[in-house]
C-alpha positions as CSV (number, residue, x, y, z in Angstrom):
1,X,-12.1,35.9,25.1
2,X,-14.9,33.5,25.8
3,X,-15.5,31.9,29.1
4,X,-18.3,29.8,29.4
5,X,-20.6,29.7,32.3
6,X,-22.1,26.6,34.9
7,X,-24.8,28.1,35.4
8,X,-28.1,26.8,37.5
9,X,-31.5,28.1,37.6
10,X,-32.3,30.4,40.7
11,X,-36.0,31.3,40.7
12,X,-38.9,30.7,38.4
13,X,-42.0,32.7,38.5
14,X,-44.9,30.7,36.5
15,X,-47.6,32.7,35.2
16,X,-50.9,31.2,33.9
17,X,-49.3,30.2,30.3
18,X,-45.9,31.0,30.5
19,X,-43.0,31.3,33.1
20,X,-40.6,33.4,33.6
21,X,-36.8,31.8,34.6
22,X,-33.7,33.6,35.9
23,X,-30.4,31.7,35.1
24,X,-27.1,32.5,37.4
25,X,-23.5,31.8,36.8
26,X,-20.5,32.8,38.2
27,X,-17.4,33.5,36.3
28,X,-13.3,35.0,37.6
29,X,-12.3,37.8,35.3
30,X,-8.8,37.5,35.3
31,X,-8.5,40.3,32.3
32,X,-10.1,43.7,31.7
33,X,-11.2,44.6,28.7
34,X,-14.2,43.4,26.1
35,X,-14.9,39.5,26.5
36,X,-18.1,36.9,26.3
37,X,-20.2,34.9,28.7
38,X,-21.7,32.2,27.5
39,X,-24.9,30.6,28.6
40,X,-25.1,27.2,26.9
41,X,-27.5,24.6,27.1
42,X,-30.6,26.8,26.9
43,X,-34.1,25.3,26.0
44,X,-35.4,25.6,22.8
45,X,-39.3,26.5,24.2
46,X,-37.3,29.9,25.3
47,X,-38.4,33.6,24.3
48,X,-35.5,34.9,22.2
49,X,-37.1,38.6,22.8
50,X,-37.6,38.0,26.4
51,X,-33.9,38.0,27.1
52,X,-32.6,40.2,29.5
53,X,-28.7,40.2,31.7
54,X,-27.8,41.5,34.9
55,X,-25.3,40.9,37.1
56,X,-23.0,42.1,40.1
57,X,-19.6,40.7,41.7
58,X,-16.7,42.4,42.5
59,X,-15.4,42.5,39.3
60,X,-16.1,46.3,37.7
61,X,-18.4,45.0,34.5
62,X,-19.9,47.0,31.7
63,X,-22.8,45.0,29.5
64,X,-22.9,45.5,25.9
65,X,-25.4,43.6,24.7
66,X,-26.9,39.9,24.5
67,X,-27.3,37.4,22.2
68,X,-29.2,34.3,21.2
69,X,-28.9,31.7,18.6
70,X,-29.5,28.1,17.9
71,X,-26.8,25.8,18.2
72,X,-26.5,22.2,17.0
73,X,-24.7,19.3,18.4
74,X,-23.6,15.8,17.6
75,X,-25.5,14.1,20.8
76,X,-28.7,15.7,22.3
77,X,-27.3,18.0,25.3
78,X,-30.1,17.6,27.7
79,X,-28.9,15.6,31.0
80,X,-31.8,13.9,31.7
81,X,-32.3,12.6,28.0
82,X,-29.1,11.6,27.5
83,X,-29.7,9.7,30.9
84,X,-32.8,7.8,29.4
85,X,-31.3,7.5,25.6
86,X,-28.3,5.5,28.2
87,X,-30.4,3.5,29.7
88,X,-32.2,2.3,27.0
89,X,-29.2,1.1,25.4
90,X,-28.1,-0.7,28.1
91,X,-31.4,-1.9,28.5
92,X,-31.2,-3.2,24.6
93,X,-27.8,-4.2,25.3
94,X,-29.2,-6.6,28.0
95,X,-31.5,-8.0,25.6
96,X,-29.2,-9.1,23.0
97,X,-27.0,-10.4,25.3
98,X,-29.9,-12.7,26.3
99,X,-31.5,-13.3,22.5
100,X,-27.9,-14.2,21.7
101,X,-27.8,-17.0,24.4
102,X,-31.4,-17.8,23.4
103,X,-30.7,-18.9,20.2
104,X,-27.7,-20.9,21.4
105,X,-29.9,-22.6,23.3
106,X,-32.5,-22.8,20.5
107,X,-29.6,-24.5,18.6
108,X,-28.9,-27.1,21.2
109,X,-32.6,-28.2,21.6
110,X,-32.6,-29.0,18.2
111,X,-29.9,-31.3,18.7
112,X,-31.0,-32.8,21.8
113,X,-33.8,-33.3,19.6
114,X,-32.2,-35.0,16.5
115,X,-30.5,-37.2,19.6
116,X,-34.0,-38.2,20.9
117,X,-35.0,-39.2,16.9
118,X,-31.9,-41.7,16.6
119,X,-32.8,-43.7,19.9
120,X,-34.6,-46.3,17.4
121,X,-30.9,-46.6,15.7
122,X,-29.5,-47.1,19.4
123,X,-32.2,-49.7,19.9
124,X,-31.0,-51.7,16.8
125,X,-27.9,-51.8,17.8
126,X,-28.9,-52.9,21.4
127,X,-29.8,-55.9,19.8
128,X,-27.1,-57.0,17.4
129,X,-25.0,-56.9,20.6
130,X,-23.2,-53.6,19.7
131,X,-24.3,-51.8,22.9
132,X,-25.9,-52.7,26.4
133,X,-28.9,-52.0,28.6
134,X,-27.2,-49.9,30.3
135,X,-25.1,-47.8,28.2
136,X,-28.8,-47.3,26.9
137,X,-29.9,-45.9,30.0
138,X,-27.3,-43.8,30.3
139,X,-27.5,-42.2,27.0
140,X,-31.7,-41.6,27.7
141,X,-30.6,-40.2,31.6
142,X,-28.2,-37.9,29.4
143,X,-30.9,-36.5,27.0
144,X,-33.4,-36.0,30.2
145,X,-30.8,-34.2,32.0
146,X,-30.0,-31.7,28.4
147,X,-33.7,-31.0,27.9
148,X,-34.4,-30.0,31.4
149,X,-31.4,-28.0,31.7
150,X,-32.6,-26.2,28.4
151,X,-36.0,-25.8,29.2
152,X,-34.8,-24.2,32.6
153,X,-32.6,-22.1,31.0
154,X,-35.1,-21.1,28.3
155,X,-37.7,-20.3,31.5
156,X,-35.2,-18.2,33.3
157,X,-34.0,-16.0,30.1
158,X,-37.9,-15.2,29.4
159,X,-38.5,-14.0,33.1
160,X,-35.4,-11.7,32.9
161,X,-36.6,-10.1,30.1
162,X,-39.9,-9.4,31.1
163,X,-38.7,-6.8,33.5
164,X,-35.6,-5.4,31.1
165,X,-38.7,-4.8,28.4
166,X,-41.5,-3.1,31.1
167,X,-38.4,-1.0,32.3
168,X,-37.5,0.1,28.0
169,X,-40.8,0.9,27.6
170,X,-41.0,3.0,30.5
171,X,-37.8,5.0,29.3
172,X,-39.5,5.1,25.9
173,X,-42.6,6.7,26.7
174,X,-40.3,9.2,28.9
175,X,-38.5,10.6,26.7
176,X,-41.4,11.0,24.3
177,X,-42.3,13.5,27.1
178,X,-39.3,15.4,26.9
179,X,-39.5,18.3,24.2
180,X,-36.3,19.2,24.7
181,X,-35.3,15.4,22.9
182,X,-35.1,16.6,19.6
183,X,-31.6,16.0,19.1
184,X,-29.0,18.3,17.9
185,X,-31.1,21.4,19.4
186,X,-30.6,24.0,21.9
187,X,-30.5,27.6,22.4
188,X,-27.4,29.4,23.5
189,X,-27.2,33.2,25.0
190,X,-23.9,35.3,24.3
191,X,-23.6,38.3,26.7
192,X,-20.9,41.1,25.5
193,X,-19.3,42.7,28.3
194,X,-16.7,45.4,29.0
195,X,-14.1,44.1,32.1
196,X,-13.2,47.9,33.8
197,X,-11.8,46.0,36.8
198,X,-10.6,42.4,37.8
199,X,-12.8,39.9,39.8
200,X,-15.8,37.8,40.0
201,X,-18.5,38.4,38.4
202,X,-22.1,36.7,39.0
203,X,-24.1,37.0,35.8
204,X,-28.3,36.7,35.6
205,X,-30.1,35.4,33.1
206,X,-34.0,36.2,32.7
207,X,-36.1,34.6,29.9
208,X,-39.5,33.5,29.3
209,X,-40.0,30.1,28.6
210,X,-43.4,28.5,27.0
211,X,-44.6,25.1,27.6
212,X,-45.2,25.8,31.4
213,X,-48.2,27.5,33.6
214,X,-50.7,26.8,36.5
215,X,-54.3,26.7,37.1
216,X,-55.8,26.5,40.3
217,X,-57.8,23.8,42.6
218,X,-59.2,24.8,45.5
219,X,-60.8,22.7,48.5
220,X,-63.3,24.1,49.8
221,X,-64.8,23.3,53.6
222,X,-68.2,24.4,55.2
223,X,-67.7,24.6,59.0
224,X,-71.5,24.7,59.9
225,X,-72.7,25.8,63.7
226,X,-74.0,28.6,65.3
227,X,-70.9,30.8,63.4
228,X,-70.9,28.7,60.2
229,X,-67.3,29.5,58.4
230,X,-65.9,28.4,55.4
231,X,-62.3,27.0,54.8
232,X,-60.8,27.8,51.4
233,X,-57.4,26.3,50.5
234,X,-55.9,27.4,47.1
235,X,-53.9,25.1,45.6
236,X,-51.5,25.9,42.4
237,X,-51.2,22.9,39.7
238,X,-48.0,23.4,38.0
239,X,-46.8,21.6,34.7
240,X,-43.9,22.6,32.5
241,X,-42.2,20.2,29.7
242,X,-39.7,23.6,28.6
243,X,-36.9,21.8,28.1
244,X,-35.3,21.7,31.8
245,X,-35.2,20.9,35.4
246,X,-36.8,23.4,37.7
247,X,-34.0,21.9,40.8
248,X,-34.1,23.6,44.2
249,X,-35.9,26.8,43.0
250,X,-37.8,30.0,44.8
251,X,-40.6,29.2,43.4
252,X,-43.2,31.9,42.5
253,X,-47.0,32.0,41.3
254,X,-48.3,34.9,39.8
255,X,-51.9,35.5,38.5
256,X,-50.8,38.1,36.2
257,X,-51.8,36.7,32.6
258,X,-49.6,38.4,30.1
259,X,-51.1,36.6,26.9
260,X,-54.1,38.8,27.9
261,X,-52.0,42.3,27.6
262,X,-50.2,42.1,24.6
263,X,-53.4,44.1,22.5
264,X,-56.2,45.0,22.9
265,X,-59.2,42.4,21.3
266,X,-60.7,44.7,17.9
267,X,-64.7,45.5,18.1
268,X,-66.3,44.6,13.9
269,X,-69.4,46.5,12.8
270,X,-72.6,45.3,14.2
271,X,-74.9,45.0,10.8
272,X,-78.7,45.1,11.4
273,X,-80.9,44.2,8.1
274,X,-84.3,43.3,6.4
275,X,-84.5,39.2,7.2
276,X,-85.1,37.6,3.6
277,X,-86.1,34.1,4.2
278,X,-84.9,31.0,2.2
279,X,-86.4,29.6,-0.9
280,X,-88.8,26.8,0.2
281,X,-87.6,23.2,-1.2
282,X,-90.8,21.0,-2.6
283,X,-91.6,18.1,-0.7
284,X,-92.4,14.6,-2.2
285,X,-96.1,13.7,-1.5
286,X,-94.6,9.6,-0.8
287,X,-92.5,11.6,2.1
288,X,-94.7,14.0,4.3
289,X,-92.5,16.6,6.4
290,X,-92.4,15.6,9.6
291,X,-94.3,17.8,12.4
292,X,-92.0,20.3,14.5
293,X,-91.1,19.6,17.5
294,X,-92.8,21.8,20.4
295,X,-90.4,23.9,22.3
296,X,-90.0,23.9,25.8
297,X,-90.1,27.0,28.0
298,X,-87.1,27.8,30.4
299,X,-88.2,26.9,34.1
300,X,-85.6,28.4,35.8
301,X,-82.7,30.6,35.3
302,X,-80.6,28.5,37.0
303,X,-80.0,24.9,37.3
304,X,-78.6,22.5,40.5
305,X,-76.7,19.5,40.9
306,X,-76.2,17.6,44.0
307,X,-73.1,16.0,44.5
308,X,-73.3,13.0,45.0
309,X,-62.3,4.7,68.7
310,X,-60.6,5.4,71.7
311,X,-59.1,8.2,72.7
312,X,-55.2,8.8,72.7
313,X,-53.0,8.5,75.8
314,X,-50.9,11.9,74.8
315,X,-52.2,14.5,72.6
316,X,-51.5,14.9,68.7
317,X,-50.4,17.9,67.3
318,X,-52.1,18.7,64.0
319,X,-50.0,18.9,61.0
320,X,-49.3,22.4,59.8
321,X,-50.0,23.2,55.9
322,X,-47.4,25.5,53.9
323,X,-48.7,28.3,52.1
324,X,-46.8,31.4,50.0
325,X,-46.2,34.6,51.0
326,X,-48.8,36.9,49.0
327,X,-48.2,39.8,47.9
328,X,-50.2,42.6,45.4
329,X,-48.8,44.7,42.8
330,X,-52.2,46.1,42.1
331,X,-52.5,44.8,38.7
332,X,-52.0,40.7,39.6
333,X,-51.1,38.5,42.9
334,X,-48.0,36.8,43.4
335,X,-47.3,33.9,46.0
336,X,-44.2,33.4,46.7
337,X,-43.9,29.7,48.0
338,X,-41.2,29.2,51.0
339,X,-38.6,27.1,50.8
340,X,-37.4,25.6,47.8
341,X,-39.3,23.2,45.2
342,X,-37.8,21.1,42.5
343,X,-40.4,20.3,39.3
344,X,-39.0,18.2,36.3
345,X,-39.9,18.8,32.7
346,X,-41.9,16.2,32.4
347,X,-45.4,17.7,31.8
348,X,-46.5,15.9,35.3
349,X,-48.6,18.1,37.4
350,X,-46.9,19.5,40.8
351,X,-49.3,20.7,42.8
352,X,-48.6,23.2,46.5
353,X,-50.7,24.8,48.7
354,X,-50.5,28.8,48.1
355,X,-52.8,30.2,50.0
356,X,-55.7,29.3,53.0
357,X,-58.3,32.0,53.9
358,X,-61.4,31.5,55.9
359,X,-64.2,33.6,55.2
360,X,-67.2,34.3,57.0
361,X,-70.3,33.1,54.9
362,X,-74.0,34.0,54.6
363,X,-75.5,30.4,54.9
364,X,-79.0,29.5,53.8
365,X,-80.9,26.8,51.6
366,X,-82.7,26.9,48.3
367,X,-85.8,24.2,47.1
368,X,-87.2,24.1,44.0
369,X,-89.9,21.6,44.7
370,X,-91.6,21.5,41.4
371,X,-88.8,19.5,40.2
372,X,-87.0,17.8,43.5
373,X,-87.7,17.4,47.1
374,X,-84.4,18.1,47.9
375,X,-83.1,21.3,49.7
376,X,-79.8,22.3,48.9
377,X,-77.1,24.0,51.1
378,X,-76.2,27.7,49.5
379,X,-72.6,29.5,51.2
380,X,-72.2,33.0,50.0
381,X,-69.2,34.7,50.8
382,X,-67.2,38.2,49.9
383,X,-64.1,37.5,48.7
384,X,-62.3,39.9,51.1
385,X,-59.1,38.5,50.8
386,X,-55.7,39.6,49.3
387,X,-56.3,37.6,46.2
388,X,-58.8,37.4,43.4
389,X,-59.7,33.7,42.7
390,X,-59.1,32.7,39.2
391,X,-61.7,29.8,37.7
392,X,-60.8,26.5,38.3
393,X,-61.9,23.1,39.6
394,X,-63.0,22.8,43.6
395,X,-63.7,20.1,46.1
396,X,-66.6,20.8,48.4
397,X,-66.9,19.3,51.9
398,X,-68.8,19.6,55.1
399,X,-66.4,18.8,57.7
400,X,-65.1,15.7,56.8
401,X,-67.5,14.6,54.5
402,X,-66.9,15.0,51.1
403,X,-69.8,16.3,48.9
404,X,-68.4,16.7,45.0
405,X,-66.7,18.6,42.8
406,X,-67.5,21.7,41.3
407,X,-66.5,24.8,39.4
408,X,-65.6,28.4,40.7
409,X,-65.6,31.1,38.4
410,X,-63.4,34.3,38.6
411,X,-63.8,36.6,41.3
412,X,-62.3,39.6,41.7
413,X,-61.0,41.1,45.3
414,X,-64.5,42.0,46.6
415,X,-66.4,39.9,44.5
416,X,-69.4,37.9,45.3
417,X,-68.8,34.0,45.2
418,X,-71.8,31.5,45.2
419,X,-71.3,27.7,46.3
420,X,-73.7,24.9,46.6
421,X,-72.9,22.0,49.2
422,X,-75.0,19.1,48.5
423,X,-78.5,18.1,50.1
424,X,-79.5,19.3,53.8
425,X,-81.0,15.9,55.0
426,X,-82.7,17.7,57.9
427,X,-84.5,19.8,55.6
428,X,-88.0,18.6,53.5
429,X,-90.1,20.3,50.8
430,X,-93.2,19.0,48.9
431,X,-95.0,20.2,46.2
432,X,-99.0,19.0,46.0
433,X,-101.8,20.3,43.7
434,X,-104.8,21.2,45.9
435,X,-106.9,22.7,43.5
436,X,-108.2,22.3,39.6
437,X,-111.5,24.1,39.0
438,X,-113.0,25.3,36.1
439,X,-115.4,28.1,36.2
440,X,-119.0,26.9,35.0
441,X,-121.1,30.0,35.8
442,X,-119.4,32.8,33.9
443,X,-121.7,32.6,31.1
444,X,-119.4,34.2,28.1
445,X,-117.3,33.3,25.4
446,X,-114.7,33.0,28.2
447,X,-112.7,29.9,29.7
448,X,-111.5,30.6,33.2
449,X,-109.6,28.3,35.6
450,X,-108.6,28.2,38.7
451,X,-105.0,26.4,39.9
452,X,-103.9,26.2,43.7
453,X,-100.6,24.2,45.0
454,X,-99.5,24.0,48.6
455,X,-95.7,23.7,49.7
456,X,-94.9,22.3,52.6
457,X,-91.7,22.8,54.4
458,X,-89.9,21.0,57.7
459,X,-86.9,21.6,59.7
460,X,-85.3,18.8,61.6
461,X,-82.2,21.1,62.0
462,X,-81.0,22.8,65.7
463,X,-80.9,26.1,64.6
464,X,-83.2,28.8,62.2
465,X,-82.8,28.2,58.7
466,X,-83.6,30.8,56.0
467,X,-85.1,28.8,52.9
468,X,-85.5,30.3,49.5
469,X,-88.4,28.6,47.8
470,X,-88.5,28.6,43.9
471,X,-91.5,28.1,41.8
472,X,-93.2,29.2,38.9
473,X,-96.5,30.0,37.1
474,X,-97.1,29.6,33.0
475,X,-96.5,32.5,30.9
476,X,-99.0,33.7,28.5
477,X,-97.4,33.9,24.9
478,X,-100.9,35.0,23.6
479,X,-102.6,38.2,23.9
480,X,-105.7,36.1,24.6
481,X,-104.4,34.1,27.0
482,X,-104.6,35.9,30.7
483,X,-103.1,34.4,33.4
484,X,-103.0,36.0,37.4
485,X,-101.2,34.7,40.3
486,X,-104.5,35.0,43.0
487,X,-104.4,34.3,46.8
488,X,-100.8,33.7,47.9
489,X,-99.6,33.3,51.5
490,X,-97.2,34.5,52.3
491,X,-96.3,37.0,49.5
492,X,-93.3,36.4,47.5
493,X,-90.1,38.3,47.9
494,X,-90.1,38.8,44.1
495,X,-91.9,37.7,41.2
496,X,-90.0,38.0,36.7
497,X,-91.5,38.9,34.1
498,X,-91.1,35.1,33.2
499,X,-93.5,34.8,36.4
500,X,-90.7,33.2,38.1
501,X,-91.6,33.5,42.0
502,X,-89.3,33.3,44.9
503,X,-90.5,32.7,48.8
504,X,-87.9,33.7,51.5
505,X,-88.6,31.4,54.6
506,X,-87.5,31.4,57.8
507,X,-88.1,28.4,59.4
508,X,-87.3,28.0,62.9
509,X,-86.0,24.7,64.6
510,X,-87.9,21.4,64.2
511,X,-90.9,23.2,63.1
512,X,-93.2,23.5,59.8
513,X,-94.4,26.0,57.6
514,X,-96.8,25.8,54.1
515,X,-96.5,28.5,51.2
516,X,-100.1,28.9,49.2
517,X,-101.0,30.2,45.8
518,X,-103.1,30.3,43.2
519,X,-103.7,31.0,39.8
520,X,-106.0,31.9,37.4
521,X,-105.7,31.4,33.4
522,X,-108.3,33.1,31.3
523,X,-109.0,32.7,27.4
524,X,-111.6,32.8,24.5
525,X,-113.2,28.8,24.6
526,X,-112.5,28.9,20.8
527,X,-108.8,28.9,21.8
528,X,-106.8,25.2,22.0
529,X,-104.6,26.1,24.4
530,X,-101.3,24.0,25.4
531,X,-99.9,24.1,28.6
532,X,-102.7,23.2,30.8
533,X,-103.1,21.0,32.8
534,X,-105.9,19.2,31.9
């Protein structure tokens, strides 16, 4: 005996690249003994091996085993398509009824028109006497009256389509959208049971579907004062085109990522060997090789972007934002949103709020004023919340003001995150050269000379900020070529191998303060050396 199920979709947990979907429908047993549920109407984006049954009632019920196959039917079985495919025939249906009348129309014109080419006839017979003046004018006041009428008619047809075609289109590009329009295609699921005991039975239905998965947005918001915070709302953007209707779900969002624990990735030999260079090709003397070009050494190891009434009688309460309940299996997150949530399979993006956590940032400034005179806002933050934020896209403001977008890599639970918010105003740096010498008494076959540069630093702000000043000196790539960093003030907190330097500052309100340095570049006066500045 086979009893098919109604069934409805109960909960959908959406992981990264995938989701996973439990199915429920209620069947009487009326009869014990072996017998088949059917689940029909299953997507075709569905895991066949991800198939799994449970199920409790008050029926006694003994699962055997479950099944899944393709089945194929004479009009595509997806509701919502078959909706659309209606629609658009109705919608074509419209159309020929008005091309139809159209051409009727069409047909008459050209016979109003064959009318209007025998009024020279009528006029020849006006004068042999065989009509009158005014039987003339009547017949001319009956032709006027035919072709407006058509014409208006002709007018209204062509504005009543205009909307019937925008509206088939629309339905057209629809259900382009919809995978599951293939026609004649859908999965079905056969579950084997064993009735020990008469009465309802509620059967579940987990599968994994493809075609559906979230990535994250976040919004991020500096709240600077004395106790500068920073507001962090995590957003899930959720798109699935599976083949059906996510209606009045519990929705969950998990950042387990299973594609990433199905094997682990193979390491290949790592071959080291004597280089052999390529033959050299012969040049034409008519085309001379052209010169290389020089290469430019790195300045930095990092790089920055700046992105671009009266008061109320009774007071407003603020809107409150919805957020999941989180919760930690140790190896991924889960939020499980309240409520309910309905998201078609459409491929449109449903975005909701998962998660808000305010963190407690380390707030300071970095300049770099070799290249800019701006001074950029730096937040760093632990991520001590209950959730490790996976890389996505993020809005930064400051209070209200929006400052740009962004991107935020992975960080773990405890990890370190780094954000940049846009260009203090209150905050100036300059960069000016002070001193170019060369050194014309040391009599040998040496070149010396002597650079100095003077930074200068402002605060319009309230409060202390601390500044971290970057700047560099050249690099020898010669074993000629000497070059010292001589007479700095203050000292800098650290200085690469890349003779990268970096000045921690503390400046206090409204006030100034200058970093100094100098350097000294030393080499044999037979050398040409780039670089310099000269």
């Amino acid at each position: 005996m086979t009893t098919p199920l109604t069934s409805h979709i109960s909960a959908v947990t959406v992981f990264p690249d995938r989701a996973r979907v439990i199915r429920k429908g209620t069947a009487v047993l009326d009869q014990t003994g072996p017998q088949q549920l059917l689940f029909d109407n299953l997507p075709l984006t569905l895991d066949r091996e991800s198939v799994r049954v449970a199920g409790q009632g008050t029926a006694r019920v003994r699962i055997r085993s479950v099944d899944v196959a393709h089945r194929f039917y004479e009009q595509t079985p997806a509701e919502r398509v078959r909706e659309i495919e209606e629609a658009i025939q109705v919608g074509q249906d419209e159309l020929a009824t008005l091309e139809g009348e159209l051409a009727i129309l069409n047909t008459h014109a050209k016979h109003t028109a064959g009318l209007w080419e025998a009024t020279a006839a009528y006029a020849a017979g006006l004068s042999r006497g065989r009509s009158t003046v005014e039987q003339q004018g009547e017949l001319v006041a009956f032709l006027l009256e035919q072709d407006e009428a058509i014409k208006t008619r002709q007018r209204e047809i062509e504005q009543a389509k205009r909307p019937i075609t925008r509206r088939l289109q629309k339905l057209l590009q629809e259900l382009k959208q919809w995978q599951s329009a293939r026609p004649q295609q859908r999965q079905q699921a056969t579950v084997e049971i064993e009735v020990l005991s008469e009465g309802e039975f509620t059967a579940e239905l987990t599968y994994m579907v493809n075609q559906a998965g979230w990535h994250p947005l976040y919004d991020v918001r500096l709240q600077p004062s004395d106790e500068p915070a920073v507001e962090l709302t995590y957003i899930a953007q959720i798109t699935q085109s599976s083949g059906e209707n996510w209606e009045d779900v519990k929705l969950t969002v998990s950042t387990a990522r299973p594609a990433l624990n199905q094997r682990l990735p193979d390491l290949h030999p790592h071959y080291l060997d004597v280089y052999v260079p390529r033959p050299q090709m012969v040049r034409s003397m008519a085309a001379p090789a052209p010169a290389p070009r020089a290469k430019m050494a790195a300045a930095d190891e990092d790089t920055f972007a700046a992105g671009a009434g009266m008061a109320p009688l009774m007071e407003m309460a603020v809107a409150e934002v919805a957020t999941a309940e989180v919760s930690s299996s140790g190896t991924a997150v889960t939020f499980e949103v309240g409520g309910s949530a309905d998201i078609p399979s459409d491929g449109s993006p449903h975005k909701t709020t998962i998660a808000q956590f305010r963190f407690k940032p380390n707030l300071d400034y970095i300049a770099i004023p070799q290249h800019t005179d701006a001074v950029y806002r730096r937040v760093k933050l632990i991520n001590d919340s209950p959730s490790p934020l996976l890389a996505g896209q993020t809005n930064l403001f400051v209070q209200e003001e929006y400052i740009g977008q962004t991107a935020v890599a992975y960080t773990p639970t405890a990890g370190e995150l780094e954000l940049l918010f846009g260009v203090e105003e209150r905050l100036t740096v300059g960069r000016e050269l002070t001193k170019r010498e060369v050194d014309k008494k040391f009599l040998s076959d040496k070149r010396r000379l002597r650079y100095g540069y003077e930074i200068k630093l402002e605060s319009w702000l309230d409060q202390p900020a601390t500044i971290e000043v970057r700047d560099n000196i050249p690099v020898s790539r010669h074993e000629e070529i000497k070059v010292e960093l001589k007479d700095v003030s203050p000292a800098p907190a650290a200085q690469s191998d890349l003779n990268m330097l970096k000045w921690h500052i503390l400046l206090p309100p409204k006030q100034k303060r200058q970093v100094r340095y100098e350097y000294q570049v030393e080499h044999n006066r037979n050398l040409n050396v780039t670089g310099l500045l000269d």
